[in-house]
DRENDOVO-989067 format. One record per residue: residue number from 1; residue in three letters; x, y, z of N, C-alpha, C, O in turn. Coordinates in steps of 0.2 Angstrom, whole numbers. Layout:
<atoms>
<atom><vogu>NUM</vogu><zanu>ALA</zanu><n_u>X</n_u><n_v>Y</n_v><n_w>Z</n_w><ca_u>X</ca_u><ca_v>Y</ca_v><ca_w>Z</ca_w><c_u>X</c_u><c_v>Y</c_v><c_w>Z</c_w><o_u>X</o_u><o_v>Y</o_v><o_w>Z</o_w></atom>
...
</atoms>
This chain:
<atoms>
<atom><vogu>1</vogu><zanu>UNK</zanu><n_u>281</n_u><n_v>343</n_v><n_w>1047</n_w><ca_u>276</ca_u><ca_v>338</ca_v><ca_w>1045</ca_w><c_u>279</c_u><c_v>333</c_v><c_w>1041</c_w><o_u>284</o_u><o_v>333</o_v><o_w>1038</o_w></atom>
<atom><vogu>2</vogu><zanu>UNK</zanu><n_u>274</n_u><n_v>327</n_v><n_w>1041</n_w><ca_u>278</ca_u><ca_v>322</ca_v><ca_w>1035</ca_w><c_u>276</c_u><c_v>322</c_v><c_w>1030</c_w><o_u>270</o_u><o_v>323</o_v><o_w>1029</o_w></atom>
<atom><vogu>3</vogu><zanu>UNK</zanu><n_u>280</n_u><n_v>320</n_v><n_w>1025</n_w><ca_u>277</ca_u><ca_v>320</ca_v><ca_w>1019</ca_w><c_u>269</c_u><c_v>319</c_v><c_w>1016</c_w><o_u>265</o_u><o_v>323</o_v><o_w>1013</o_w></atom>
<atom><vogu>4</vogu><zanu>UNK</zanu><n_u>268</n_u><n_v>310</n_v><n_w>1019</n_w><ca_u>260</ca_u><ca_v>311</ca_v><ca_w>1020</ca_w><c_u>256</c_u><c_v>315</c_v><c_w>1021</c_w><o_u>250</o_u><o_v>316</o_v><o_w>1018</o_w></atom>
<atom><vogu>5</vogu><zanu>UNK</zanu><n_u>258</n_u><n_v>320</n_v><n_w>1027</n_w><ca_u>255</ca_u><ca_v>325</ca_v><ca_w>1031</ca_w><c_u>251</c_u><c_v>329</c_v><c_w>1025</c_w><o_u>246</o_u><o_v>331</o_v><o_w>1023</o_w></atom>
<atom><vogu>6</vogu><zanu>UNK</zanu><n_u>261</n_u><n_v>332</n_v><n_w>1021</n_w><ca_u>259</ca_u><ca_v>337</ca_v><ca_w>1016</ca_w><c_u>253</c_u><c_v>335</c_v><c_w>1012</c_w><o_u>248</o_u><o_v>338</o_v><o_w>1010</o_w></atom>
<atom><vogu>7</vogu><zanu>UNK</zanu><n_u>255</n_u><n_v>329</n_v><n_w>1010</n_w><ca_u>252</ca_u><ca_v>327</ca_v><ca_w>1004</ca_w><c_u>243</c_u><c_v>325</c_v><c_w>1003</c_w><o_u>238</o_u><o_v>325</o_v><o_w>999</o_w></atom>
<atom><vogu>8</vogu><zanu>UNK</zanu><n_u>242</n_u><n_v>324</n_v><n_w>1011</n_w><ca_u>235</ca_u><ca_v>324</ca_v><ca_w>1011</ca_w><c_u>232</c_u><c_v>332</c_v><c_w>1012</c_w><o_u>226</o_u><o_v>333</o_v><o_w>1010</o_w></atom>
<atom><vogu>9</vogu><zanu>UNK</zanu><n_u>237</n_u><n_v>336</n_v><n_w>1017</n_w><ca_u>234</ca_u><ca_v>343</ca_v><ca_w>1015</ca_w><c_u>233</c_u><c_v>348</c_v><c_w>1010</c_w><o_u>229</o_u><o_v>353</o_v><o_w>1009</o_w></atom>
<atom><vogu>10</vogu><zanu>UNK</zanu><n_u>241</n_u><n_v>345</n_v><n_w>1006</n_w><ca_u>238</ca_u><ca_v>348</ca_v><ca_w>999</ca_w><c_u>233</c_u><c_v>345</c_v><c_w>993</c_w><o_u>232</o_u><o_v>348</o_v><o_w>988</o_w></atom>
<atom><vogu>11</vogu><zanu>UNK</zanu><n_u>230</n_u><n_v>337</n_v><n_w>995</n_w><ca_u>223</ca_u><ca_v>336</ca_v><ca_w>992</ca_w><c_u>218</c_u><c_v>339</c_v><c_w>996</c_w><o_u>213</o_u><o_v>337</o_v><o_w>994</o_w></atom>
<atom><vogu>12</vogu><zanu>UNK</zanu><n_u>218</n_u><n_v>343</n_v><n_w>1000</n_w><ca_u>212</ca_u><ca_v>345</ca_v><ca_w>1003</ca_w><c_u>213</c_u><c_v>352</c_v><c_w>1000</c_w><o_u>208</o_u><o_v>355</o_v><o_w>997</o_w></atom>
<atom><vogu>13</vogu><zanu>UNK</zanu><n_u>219</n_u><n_v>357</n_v><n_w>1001</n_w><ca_u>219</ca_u><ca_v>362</ca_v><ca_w>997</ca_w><c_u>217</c_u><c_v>365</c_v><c_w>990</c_w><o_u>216</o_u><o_v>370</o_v><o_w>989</o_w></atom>
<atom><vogu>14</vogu><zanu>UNK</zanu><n_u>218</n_u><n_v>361</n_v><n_w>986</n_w><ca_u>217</ca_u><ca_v>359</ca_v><ca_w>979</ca_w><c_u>210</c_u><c_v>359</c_v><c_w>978</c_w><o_u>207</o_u><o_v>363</o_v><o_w>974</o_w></atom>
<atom><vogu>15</vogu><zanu>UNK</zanu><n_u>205</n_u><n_v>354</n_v><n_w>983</n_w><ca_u>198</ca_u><ca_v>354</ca_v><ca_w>984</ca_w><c_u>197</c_u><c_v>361</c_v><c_w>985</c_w><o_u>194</o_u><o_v>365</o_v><o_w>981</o_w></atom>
<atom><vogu>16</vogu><zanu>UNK</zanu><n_u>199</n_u><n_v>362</n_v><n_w>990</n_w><ca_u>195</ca_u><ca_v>371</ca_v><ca_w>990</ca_w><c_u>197</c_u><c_v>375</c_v><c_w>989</c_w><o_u>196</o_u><o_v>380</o_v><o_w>992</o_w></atom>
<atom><vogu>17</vogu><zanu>UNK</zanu><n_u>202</n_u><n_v>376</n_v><n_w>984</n_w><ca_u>205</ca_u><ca_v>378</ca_v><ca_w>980</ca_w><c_u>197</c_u><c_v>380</c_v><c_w>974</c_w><o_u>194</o_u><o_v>384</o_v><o_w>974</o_w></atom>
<atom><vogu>18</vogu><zanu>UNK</zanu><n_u>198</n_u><n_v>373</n_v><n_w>971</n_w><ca_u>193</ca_u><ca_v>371</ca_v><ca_w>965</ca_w><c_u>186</c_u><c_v>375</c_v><c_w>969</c_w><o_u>185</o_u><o_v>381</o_v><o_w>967</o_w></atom>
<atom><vogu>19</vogu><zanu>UNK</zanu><n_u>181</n_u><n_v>374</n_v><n_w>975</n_w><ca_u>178</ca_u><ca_v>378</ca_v><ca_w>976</ca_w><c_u>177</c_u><c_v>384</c_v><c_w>975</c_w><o_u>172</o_u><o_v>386</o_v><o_w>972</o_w></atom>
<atom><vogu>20</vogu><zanu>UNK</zanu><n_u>183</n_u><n_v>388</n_v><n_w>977</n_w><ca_u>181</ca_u><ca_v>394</ca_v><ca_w>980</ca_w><c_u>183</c_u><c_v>396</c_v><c_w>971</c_w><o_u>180</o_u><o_v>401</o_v><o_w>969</o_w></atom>
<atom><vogu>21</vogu><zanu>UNK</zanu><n_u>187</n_u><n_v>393</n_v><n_w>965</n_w><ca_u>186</ca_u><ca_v>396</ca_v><ca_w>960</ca_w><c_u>178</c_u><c_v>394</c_v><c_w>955</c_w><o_u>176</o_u><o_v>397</o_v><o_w>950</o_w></atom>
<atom><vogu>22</vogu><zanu>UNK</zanu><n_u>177</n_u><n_v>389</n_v><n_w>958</n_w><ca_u>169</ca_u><ca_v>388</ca_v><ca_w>955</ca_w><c_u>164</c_u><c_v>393</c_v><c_w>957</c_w><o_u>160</o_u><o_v>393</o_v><o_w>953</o_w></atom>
<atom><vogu>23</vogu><zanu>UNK</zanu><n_u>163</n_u><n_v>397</n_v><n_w>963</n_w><ca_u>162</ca_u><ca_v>402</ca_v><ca_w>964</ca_w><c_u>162</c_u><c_v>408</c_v><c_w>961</c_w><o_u>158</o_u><o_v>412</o_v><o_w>958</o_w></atom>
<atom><vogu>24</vogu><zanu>UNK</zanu><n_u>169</n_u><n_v>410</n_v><n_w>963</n_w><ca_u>171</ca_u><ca_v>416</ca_v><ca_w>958</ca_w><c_u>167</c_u><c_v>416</c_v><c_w>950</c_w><o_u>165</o_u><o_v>420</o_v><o_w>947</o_w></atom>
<atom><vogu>25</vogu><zanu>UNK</zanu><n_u>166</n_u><n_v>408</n_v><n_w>949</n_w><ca_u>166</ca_u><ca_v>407</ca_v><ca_w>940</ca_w><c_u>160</c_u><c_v>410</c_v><c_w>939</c_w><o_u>159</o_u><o_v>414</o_v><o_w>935</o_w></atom>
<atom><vogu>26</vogu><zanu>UNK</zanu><n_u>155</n_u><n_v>407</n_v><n_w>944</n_w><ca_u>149</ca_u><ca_v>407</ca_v><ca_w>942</ca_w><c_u>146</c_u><c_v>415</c_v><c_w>947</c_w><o_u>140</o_u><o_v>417</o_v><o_w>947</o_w></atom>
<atom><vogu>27</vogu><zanu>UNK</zanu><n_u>150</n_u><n_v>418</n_v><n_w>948</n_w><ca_u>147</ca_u><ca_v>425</ca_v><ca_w>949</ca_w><c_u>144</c_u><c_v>425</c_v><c_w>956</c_w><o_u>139</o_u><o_v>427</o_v><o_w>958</o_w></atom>
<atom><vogu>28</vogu><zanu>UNK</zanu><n_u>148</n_u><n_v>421</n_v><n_w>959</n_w><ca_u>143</ca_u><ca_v>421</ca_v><ca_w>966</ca_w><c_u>149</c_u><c_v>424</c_v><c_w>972</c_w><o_u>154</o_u><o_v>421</o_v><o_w>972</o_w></atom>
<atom><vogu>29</vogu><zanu>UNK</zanu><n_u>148</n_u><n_v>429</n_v><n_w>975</n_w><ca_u>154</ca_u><ca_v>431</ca_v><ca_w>978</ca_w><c_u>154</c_u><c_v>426</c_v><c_w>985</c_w><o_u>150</o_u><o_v>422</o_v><o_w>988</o_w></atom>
<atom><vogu>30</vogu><zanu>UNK</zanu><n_u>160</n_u><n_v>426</n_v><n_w>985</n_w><ca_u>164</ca_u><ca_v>420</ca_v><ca_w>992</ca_w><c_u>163</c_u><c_v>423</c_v><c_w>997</c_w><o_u>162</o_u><o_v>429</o_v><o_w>997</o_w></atom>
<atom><vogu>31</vogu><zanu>UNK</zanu><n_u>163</n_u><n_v>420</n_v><n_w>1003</n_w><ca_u>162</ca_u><ca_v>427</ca_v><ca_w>1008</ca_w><c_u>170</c_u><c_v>428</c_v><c_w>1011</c_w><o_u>170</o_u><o_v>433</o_v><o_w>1015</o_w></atom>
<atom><vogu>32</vogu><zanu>UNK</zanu><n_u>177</n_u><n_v>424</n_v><n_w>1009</n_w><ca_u>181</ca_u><ca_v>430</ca_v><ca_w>1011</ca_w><c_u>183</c_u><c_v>429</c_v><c_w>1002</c_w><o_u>184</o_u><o_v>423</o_v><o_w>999</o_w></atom>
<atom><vogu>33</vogu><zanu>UNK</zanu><n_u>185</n_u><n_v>436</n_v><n_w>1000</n_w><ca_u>187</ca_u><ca_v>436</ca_v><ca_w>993</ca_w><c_u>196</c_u><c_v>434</c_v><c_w>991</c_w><o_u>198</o_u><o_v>433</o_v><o_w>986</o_w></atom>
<atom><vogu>34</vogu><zanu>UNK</zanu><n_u>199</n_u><n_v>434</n_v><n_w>998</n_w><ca_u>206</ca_u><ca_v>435</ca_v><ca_w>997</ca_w><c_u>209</c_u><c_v>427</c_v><c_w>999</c_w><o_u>214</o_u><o_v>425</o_v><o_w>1000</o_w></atom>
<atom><vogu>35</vogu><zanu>UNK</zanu><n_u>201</n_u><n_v>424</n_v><n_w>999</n_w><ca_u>205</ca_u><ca_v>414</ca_v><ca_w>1001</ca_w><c_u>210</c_u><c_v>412</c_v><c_w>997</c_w><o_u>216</o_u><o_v>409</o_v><o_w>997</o_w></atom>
<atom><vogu>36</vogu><zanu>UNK</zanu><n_u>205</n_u><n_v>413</n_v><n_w>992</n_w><ca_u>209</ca_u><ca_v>410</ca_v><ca_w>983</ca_w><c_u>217</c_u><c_v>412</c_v><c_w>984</c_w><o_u>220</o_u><o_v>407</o_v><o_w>986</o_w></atom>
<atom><vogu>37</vogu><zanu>UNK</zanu><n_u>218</n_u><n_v>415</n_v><n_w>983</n_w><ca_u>225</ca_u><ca_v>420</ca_v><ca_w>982</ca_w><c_u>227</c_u><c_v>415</c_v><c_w>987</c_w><o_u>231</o_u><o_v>410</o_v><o_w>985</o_w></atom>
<atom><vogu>38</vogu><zanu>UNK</zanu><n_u>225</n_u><n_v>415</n_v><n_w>994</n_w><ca_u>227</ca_u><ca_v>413</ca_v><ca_w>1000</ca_w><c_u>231</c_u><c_v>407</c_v><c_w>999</c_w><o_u>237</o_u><o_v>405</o_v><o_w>1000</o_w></atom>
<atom><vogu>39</vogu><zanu>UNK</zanu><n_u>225</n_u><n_v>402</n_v><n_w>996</n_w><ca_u>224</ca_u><ca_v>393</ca_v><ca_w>996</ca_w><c_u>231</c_u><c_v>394</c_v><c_w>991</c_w><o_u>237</o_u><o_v>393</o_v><o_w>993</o_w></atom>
<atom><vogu>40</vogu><zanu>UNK</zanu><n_u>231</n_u><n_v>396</n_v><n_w>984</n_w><ca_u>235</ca_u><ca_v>397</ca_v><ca_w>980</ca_w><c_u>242</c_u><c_v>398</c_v><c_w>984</c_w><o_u>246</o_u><o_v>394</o_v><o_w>981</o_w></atom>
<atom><vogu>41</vogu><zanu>UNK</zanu><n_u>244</n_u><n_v>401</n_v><n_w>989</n_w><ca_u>251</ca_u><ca_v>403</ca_v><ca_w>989</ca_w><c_u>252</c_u><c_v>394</c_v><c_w>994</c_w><o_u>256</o_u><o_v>389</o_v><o_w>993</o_w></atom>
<atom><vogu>42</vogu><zanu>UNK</zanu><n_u>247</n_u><n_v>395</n_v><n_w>999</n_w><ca_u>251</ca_u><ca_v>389</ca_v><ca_w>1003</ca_w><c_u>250</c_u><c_v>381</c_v><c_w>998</c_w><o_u>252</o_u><o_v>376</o_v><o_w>999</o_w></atom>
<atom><vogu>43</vogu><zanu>UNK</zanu><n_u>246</n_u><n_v>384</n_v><n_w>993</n_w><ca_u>249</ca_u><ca_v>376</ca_v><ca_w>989</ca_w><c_u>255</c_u><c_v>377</c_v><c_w>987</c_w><o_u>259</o_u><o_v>372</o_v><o_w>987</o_w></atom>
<atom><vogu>44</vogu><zanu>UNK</zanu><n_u>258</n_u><n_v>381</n_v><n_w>985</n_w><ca_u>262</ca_u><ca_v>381</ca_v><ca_w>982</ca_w><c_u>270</c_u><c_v>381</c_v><c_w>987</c_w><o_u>275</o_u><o_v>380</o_v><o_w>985</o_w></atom>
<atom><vogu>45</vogu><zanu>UNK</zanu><n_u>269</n_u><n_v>383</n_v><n_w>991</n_w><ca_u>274</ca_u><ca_v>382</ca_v><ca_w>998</ca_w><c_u>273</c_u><c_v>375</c_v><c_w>999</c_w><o_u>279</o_u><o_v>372</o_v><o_w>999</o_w></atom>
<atom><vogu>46</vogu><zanu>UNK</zanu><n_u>267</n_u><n_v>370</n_v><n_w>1000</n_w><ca_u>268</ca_u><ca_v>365</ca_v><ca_w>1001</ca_w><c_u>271</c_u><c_v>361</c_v><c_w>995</c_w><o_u>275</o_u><o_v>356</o_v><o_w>996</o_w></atom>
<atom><vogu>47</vogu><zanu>UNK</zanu><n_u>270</n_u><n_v>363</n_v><n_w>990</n_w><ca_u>274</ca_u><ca_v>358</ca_v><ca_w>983</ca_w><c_u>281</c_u><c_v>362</c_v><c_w>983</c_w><o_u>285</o_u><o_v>360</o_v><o_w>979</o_w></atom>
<atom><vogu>48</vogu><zanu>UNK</zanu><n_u>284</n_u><n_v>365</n_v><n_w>986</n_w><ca_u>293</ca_u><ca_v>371</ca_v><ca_w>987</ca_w><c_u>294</c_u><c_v>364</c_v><c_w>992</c_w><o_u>299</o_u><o_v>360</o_v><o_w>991</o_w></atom>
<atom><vogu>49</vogu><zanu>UNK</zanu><n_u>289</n_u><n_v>363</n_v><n_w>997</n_w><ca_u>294</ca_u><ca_v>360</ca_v><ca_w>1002</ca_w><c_u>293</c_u><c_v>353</c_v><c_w>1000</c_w><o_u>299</o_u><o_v>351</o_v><o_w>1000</o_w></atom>
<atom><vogu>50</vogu><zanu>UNK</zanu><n_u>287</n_u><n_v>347</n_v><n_w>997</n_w><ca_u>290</ca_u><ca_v>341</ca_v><ca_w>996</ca_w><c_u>295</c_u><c_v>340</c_v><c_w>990</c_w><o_u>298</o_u><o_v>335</o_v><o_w>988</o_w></atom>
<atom><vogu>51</vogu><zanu>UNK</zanu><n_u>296</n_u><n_v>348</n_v><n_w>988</n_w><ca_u>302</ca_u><ca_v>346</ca_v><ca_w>981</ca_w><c_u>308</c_u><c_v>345</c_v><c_w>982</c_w><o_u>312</o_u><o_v>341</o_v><o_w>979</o_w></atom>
<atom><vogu>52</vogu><zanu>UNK</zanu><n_u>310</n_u><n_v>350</n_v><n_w>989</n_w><ca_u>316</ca_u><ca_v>350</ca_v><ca_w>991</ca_w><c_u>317</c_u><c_v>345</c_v><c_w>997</c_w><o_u>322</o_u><o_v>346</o_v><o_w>1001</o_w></atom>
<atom><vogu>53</vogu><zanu>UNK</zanu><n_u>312</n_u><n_v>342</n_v><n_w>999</n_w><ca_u>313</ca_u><ca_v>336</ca_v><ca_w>1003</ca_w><c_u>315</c_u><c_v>330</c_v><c_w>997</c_w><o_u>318</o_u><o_v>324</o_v><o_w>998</o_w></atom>
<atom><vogu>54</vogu><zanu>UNK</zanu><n_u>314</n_u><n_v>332</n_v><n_w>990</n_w><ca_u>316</ca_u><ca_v>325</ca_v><ca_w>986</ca_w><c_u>320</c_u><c_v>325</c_v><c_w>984</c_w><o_u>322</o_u><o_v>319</o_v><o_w>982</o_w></atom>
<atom><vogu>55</vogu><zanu>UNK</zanu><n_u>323</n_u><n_v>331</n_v><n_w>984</n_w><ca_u>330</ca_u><ca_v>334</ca_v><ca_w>980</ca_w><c_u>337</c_u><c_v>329</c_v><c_w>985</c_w><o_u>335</o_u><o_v>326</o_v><o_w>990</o_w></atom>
<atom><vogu>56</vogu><zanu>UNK</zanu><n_u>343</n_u><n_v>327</n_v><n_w>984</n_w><ca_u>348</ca_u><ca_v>323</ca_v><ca_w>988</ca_w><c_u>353</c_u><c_v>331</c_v><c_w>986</c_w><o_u>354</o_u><o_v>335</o_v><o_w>981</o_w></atom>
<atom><vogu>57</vogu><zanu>UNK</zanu><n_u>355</n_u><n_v>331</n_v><n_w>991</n_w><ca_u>361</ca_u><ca_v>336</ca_v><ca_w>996</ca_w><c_u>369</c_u><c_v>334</c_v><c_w>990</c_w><o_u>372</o_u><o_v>330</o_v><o_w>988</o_w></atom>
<atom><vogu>58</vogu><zanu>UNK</zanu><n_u>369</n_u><n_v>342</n_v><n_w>988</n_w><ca_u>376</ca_u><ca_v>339</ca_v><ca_w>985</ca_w><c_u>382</c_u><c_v>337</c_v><c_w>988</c_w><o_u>383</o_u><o_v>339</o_v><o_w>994</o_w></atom>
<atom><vogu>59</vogu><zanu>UNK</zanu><n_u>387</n_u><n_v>334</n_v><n_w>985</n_w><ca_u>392</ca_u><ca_v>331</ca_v><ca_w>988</ca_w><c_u>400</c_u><c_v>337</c_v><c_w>989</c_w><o_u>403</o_u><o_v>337</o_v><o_w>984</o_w></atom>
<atom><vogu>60</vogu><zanu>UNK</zanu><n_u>401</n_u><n_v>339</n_v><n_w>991</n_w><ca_u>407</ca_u><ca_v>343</ca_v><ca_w>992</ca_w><c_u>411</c_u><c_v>344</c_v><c_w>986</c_w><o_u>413</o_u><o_v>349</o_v><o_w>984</o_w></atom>
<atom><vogu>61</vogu><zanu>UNK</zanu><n_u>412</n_u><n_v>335</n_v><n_w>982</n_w><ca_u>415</ca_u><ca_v>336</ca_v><ca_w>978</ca_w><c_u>413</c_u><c_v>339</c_v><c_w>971</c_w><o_u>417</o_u><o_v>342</o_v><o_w>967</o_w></atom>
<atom><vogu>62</vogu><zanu>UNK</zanu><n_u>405</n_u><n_v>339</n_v><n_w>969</n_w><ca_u>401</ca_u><ca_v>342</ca_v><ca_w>964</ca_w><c_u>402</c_u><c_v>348</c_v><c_w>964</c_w><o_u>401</o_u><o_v>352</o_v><o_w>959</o_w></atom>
<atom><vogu>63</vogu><zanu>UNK</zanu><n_u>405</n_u><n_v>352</n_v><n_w>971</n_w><ca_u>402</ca_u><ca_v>361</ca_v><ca_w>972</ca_w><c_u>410</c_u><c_v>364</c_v><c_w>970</c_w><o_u>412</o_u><o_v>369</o_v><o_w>968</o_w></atom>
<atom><vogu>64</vogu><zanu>UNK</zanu><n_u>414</n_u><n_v>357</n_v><n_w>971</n_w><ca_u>422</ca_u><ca_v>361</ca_v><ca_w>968</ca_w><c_u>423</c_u><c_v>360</c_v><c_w>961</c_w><o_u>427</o_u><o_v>364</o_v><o_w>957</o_w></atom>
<atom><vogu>65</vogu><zanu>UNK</zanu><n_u>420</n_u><n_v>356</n_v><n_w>958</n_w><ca_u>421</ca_u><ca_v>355</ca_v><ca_w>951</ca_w><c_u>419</c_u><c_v>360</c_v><c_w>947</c_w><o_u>421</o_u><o_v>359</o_v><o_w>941</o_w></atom>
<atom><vogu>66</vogu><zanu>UNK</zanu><n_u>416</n_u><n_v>367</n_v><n_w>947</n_w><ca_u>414</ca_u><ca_v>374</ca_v><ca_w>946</ca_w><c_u>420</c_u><c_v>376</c_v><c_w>947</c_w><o_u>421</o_u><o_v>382</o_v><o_w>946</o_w></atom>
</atoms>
């Protein structure tokens, strides 16, 4: 996916993220209880991947100087 891609699915994640915890808040059961958890992990894979998409590759010479 591209960047973009990510970036507009993790604002839509985030939305129903905030839903389905406004639910939980107000004591109203969700009808699947294990979305939360769900939405939760795949935002977080999608902020892993635009991170290491931003990251630059090190140079041969940085990895000998250890």
């Amino acid at each position: 996916m591209s960047k973009e891609a990510l970036q507009n699915k993790l604002k839509e994640l985030e939305e129903e993220k905030s839903r389905e915890k406004s639910l939980i808040k107000t004591n109203k059961k969700p009808a699947n209880t294990g979305k939360y958890r769900e939405v939760k992990k795949v935002i977080a894979r999608i902020k892993t991947m635009l991170k290491t998409t931003k990251r630059k590759p090190k140079t041969t010479q940085q990895k000998n100087k250890k």
